[in-house]
NUZAMAR-379970 format. One record per residue (C-alpha): residue in one letter; y, x, z. Coordinates in nm, 4 decimals. Each point is the difference from the previous one (the first is absolute). Layout:
% residues N
  type        c2        c1        c3
     A         Y         X         Z
...
***
This chain:
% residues 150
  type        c2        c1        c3
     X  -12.6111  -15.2368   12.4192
     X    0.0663    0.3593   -0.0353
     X   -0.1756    0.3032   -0.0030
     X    0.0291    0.1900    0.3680
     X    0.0824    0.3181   -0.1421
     X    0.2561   -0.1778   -0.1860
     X    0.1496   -0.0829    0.3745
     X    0.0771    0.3487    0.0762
     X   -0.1606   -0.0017    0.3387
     X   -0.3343    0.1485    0.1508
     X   -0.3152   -0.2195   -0.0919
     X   -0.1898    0.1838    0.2584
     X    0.0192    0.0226    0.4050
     X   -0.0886    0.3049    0.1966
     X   -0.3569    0.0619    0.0668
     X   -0.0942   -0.0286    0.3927
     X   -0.2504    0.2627   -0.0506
     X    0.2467    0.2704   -0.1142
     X    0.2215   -0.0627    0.2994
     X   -0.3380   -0.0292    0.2404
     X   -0.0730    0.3172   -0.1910
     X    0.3500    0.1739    0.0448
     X   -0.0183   -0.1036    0.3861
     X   -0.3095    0.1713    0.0607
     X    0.1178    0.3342   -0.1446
     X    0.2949   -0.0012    0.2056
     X   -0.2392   -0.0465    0.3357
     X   -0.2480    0.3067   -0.1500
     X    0.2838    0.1991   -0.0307
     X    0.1689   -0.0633    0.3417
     X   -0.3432    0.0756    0.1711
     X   -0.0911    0.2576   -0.1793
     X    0.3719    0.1569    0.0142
     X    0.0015   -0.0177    0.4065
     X   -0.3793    0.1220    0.0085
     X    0.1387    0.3363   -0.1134
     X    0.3118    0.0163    0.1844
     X   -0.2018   -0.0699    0.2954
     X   -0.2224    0.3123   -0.0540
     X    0.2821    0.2054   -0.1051
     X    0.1835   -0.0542    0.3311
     X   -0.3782    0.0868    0.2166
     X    0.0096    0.2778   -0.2570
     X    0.3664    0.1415    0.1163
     X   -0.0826   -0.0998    0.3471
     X   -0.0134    0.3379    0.2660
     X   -0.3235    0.0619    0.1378
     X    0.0671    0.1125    0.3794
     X   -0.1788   -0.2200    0.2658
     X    0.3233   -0.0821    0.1705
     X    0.2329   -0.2893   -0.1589
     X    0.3300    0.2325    0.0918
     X   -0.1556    0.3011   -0.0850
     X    0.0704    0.1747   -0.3678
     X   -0.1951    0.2296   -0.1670
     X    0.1049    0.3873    0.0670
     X    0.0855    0.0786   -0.4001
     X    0.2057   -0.3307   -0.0198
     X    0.1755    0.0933    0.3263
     X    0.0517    0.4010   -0.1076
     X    0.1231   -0.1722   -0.3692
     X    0.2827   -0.2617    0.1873
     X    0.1179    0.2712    0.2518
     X    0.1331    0.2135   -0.2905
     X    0.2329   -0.2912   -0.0633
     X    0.3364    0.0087    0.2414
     X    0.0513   -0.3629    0.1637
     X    0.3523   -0.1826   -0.1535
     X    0.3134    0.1075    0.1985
     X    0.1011   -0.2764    0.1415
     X    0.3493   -0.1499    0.1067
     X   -0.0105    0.0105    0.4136
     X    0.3459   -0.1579    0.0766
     X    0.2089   -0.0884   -0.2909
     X    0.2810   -0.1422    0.1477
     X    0.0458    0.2997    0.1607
     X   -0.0444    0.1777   -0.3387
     X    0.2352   -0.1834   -0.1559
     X    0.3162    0.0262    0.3215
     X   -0.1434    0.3941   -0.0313
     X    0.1004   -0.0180   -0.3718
     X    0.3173   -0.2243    0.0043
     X    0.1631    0.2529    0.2703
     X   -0.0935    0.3245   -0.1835
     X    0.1815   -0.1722   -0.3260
     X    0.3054   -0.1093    0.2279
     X    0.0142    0.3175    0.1456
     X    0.0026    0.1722   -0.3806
     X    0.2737   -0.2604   -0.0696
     X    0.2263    0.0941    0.2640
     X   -0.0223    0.3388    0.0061
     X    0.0897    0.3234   -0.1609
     X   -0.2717    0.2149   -0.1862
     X   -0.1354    0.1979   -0.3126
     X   -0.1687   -0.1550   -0.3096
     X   -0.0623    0.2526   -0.1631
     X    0.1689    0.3268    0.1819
     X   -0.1132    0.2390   -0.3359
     X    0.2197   -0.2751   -0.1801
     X    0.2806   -0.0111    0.2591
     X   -0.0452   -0.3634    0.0250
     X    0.0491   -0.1649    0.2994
     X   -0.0271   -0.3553    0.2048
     X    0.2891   -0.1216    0.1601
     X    0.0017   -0.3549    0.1796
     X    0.0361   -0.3325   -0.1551
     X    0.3675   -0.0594    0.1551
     X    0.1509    0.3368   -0.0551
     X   -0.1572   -0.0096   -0.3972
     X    0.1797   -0.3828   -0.0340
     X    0.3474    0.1375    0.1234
     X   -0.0553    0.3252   -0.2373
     X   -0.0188   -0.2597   -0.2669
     X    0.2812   -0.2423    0.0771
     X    0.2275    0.3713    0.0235
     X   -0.1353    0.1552   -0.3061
     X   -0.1151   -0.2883   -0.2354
     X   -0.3303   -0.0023   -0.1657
     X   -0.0477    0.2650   -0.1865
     X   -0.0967   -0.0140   -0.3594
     X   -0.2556    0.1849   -0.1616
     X    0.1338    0.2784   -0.2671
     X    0.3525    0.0562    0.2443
     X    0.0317    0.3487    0.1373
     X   -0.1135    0.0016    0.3529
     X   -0.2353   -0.3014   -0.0320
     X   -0.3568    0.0797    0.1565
     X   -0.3002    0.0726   -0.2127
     X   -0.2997   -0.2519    0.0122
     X   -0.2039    0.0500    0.3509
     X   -0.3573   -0.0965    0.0851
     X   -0.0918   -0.3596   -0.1175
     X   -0.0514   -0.2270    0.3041
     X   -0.3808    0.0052   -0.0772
     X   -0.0190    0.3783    0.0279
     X    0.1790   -0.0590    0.3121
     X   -0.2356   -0.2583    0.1708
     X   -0.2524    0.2616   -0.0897
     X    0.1055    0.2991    0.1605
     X    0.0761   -0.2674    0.3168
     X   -0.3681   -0.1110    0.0106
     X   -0.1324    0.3654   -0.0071
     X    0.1872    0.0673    0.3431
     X   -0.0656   -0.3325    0.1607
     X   -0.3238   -0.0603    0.2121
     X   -0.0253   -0.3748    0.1193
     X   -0.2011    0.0847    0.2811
     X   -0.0292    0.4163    0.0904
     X   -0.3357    0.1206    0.1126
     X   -0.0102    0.0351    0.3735
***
């Protein structure tokens, strides 16, 4: 027969007492872990004598914060929104009235284009780059108000 070593495999098992040994650390740890996260949380806990009741410099500290603005109704926000764009769509208005640019509605614009042809950029007469359509979204959203203060 052959040496063991010569096998190539482990000649020895796992010792029972490591494991045992292993085991019990992990259970010292957990206790001791959730001992001190207990007394941290009777640390941060308020002192008033009433359960509802918060302490005066923890209620002067959250009353500097504003409460989130919340969305009331919207479905109604969004029919508000969709008629204000339809009404921009179909109707005449200024862009930009320093610019002399103007809005005119989508049907009028599409026959204007099926007269004239598109135009092509470098022609005489064609129009100069406008606002980008995100610069236009944001001078929408600084005049819309999904639900005006009453």
């Amino acid at each position: 027969m052959e040496n063991d070593t010569a096998a190539g495999h482990e000649t020895t098992d796992v010792h029972p007492s490591g494991v045992w040994l292993a085991g019990l650390g992990l259970i010292v740890c957990t206790v001791l872990i959730m001992l001190i996260v207990s007394w941290f949380f009777n640390f941060l806990r308020p002192t008033s004598e009433q359960p509802g009741e918060v302490e005066s410099s923890v209620a002067a500290s959250v009353a500097k914060f504003p409460g989130p603005r919340l969305q009331v109704s919207p479905q109604i926000d969004l029919q508000t929104l969709r008629a204000k764009e339809d009404a921009e769509l179909q109707s005449y208005g200024w862009t930009d009235k320093k610019a002399g640019t103007v809005r005119i509605p989508i049907e009028r614009a599409m026959d204007l284009l099926i007269q004239r042809g598109v135009p092509v950029r470098g022609e005489p007469g064609a129009p100069q780059p406008g606002l980008t359509l995100l610069q236009i979204q944001q001078e929408r959203a600084k005049t819309f108000q999904p639900n005006p203060p009453k």
